[in-house]
N, CA, C and O of each residue as an XYZ file, in Angstrom:
344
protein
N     -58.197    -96.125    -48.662
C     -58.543    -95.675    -47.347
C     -59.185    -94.305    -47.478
O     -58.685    -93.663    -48.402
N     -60.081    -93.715    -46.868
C     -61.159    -92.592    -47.078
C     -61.098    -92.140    -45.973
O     -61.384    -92.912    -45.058
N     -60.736    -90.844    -45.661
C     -60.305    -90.013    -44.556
C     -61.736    -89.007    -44.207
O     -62.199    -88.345    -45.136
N     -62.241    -88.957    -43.141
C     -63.117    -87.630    -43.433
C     -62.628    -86.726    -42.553
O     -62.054    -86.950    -41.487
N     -62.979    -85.339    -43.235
C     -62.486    -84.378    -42.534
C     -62.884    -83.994    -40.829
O     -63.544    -84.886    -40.295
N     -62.654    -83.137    -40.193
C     -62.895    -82.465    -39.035
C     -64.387    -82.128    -38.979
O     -64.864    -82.339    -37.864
N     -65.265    -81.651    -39.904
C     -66.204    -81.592    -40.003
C     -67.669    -82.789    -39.828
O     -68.697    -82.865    -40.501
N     -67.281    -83.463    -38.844
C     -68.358    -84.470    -38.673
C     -69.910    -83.916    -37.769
O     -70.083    -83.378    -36.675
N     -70.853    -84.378    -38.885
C     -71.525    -83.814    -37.996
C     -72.229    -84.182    -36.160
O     -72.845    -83.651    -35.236
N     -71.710    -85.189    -36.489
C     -72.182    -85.904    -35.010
C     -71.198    -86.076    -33.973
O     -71.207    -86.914    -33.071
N     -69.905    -84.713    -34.340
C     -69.052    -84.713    -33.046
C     -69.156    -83.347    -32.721
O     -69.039    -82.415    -33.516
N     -69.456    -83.249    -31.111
C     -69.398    -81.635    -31.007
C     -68.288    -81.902    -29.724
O     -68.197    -82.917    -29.033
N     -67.725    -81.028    -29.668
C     -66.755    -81.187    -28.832
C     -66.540    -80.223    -27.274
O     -65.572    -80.084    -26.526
N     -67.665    -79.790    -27.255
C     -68.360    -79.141    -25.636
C     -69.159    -80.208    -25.559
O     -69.777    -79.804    -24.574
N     -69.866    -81.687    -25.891
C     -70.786    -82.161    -25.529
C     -70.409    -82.758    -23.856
O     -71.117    -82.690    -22.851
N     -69.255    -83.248    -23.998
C     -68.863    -83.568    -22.508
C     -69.124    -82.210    -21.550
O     -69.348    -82.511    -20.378
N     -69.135    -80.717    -21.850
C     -69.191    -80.238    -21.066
C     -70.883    -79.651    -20.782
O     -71.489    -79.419    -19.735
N     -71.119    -79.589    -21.638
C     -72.756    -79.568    -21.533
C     -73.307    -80.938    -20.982
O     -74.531    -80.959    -20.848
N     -72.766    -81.852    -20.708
C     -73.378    -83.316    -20.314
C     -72.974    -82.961    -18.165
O     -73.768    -83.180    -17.249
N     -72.006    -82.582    -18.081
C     -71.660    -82.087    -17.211
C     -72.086    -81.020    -15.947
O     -72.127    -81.194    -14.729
N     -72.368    -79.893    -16.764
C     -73.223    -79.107    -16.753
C     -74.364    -79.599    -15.960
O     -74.648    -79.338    -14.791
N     -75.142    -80.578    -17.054
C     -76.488    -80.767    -16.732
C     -76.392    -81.721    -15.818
O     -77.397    -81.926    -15.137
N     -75.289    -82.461    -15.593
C     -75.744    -83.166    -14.175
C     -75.525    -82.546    -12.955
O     -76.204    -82.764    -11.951
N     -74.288    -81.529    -13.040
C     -74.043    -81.278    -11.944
C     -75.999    -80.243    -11.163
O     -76.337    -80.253     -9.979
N     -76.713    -79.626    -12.203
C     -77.868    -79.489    -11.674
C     -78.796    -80.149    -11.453
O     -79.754    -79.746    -10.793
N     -78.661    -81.850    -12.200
C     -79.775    -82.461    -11.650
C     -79.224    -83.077     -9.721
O     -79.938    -83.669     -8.912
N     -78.071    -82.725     -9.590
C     -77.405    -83.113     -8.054
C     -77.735    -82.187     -7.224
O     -78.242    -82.421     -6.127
N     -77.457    -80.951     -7.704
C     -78.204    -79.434     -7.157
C     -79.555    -79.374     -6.566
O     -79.874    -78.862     -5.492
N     -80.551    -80.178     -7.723
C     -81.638    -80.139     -7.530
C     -82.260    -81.781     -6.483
O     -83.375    -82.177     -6.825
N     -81.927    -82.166     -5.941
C     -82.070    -83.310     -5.509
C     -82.084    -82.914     -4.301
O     -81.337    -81.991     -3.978
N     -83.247    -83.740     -3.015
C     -83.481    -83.343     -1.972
C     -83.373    -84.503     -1.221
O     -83.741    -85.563     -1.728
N     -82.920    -84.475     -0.076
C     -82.910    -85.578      0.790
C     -84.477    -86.188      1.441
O     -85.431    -85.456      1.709
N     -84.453    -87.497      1.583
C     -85.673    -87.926      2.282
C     -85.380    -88.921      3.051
O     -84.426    -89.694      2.959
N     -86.670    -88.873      4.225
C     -86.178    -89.365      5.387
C     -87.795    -90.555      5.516
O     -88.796    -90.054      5.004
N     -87.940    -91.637      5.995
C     -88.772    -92.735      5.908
C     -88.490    -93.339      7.063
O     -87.576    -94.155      7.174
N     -89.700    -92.774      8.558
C     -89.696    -93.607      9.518
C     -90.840    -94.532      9.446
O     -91.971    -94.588      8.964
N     -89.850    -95.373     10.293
C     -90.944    -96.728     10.244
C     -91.920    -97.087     11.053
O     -91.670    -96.345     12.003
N     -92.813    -97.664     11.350
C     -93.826    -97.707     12.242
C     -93.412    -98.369     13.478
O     -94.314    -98.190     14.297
N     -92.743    -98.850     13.835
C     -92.031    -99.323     14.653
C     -91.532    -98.153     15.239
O     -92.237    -98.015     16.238
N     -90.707    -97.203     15.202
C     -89.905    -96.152     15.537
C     -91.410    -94.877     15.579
O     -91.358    -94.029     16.470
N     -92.053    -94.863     15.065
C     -93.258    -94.102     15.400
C     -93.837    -94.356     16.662
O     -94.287    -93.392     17.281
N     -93.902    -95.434     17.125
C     -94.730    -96.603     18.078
C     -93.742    -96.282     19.290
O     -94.242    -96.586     20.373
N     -92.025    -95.557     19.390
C     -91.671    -95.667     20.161
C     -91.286    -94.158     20.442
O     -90.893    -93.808     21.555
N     -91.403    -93.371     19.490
C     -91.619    -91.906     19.941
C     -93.311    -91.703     21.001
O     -93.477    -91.131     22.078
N     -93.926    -92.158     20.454
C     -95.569    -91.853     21.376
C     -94.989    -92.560     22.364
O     -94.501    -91.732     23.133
N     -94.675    -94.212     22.949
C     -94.072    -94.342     24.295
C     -93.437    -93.394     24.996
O     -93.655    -93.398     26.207
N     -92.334    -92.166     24.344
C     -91.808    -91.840     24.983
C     -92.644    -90.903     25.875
O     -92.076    -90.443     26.866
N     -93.916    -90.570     25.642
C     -94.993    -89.612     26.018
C     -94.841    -90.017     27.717
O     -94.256    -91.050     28.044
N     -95.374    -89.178     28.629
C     -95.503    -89.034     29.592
C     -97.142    -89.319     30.101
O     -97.784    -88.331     29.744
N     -97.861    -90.107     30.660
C     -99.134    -90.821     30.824
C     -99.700    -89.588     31.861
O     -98.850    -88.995     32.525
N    -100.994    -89.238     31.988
C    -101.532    -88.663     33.130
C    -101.243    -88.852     34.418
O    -101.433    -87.876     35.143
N    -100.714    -90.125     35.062
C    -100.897    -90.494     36.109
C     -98.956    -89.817     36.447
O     -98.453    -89.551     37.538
N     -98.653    -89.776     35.786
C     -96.619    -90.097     35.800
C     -96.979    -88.031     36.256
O     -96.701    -87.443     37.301
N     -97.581    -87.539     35.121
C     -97.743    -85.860     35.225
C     -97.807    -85.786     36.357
O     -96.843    -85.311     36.957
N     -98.981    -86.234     37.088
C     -99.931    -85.539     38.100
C     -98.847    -85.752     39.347
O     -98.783    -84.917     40.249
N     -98.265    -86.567     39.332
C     -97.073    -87.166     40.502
C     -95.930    -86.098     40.227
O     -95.558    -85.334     41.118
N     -95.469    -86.087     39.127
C     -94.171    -85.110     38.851
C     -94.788    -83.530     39.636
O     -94.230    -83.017     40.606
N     -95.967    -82.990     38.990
C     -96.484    -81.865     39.435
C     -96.806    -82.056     41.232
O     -96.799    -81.034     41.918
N     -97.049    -83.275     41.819
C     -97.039    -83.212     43.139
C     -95.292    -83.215     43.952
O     -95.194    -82.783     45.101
N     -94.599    -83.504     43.537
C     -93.339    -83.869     44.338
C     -92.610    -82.594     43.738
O     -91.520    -82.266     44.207
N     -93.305    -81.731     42.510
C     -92.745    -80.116     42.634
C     -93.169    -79.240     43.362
O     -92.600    -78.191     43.664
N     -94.223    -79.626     43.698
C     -94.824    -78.556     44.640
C     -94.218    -79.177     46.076
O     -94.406    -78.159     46.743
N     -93.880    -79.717     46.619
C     -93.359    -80.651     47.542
C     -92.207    -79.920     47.842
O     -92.047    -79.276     48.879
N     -91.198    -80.053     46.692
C     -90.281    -79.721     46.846
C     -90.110    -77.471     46.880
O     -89.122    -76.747     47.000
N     -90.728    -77.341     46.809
C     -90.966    -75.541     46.469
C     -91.242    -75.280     47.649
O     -90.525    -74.548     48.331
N     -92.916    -76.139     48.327
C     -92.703    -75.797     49.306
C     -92.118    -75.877     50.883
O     -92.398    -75.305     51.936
N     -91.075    -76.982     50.428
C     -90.224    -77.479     51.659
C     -91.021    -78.903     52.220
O     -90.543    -79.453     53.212
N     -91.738    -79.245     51.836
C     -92.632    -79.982     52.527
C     -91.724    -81.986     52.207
O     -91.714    -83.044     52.836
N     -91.283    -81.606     51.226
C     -90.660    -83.572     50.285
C     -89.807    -83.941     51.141
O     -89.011    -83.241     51.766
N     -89.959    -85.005     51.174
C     -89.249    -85.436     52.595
C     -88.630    -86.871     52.077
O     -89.470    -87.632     51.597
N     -87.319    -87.323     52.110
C     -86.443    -88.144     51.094
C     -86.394    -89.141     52.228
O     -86.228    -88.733     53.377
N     -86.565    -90.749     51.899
C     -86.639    -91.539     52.437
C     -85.525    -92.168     52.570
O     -85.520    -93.197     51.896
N     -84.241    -91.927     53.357
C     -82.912    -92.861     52.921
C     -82.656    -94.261     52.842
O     -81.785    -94.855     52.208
N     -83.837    -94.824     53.819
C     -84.184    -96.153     53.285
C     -84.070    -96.961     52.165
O     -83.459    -97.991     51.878
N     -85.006    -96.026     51.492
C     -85.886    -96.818     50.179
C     -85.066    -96.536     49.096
O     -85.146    -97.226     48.080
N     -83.976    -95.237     49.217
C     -83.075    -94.943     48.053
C     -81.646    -95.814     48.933
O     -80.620    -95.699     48.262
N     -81.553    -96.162     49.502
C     -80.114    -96.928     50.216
C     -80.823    -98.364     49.013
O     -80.329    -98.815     47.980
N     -82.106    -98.721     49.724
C     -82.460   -100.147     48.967
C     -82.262   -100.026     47.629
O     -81.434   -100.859     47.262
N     -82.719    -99.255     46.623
C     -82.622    -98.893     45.330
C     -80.978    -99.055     44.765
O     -80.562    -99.837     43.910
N     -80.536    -98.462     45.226
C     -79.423    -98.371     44.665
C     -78.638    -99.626     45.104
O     -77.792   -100.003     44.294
N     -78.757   -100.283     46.151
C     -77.756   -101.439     45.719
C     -79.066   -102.221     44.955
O     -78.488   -103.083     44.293
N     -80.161   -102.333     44.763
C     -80.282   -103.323     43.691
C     -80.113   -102.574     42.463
O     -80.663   -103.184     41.547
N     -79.650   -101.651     42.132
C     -79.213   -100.761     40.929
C     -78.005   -101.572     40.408
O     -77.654   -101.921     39.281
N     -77.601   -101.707     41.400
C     -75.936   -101.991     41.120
C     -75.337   -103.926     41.529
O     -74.267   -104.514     41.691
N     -76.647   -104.223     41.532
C     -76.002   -105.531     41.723
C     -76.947   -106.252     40.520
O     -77.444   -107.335     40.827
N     -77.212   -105.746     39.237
C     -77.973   -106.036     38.468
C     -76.275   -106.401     37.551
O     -76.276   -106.843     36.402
């Protein structure tokens, strides 16, 4: 039986910690990424507001600033029960 000593050259015995080491910086160095889809692109621009939707919002503010908007209890009485019977 042939014993070899302590002296091997192909054992170092920090290699686990130098292996260690170096990953914990390749984790360090790693950046998150984010991949939207065209679908979800397609529904951010929907969320856009059209010329015609503006020009109305900017009329029923001025409406309302200058006292002039005048609330129909009708048409919001009608609204809301078909709100609620959906």
């Amino acid at each position: 039986m042939k014993i070899n000593g302590p002296n091997h050259s192909h054992l170092n015995p920090y290699q686990k910690q130098f292996q260690k080491q170096a990953d914990a910086k390749q984790q360090t160095q790693r950046q998150d990424k984010i991949e939207i889809s065209q679908q979800a692109k397609e529904m951010q621009g929907a969320g856009k507001a059209d010329a015609a939707r503006e020009r109305l919002v900017q009329e029923i503010k001025m409406d309302v600033e200058s006292g002039t908007y005048k609330v129909d209890a009708n048409t919001i009485a009608k609204k809301m029960i078909d709100f609620y019977k959906k």
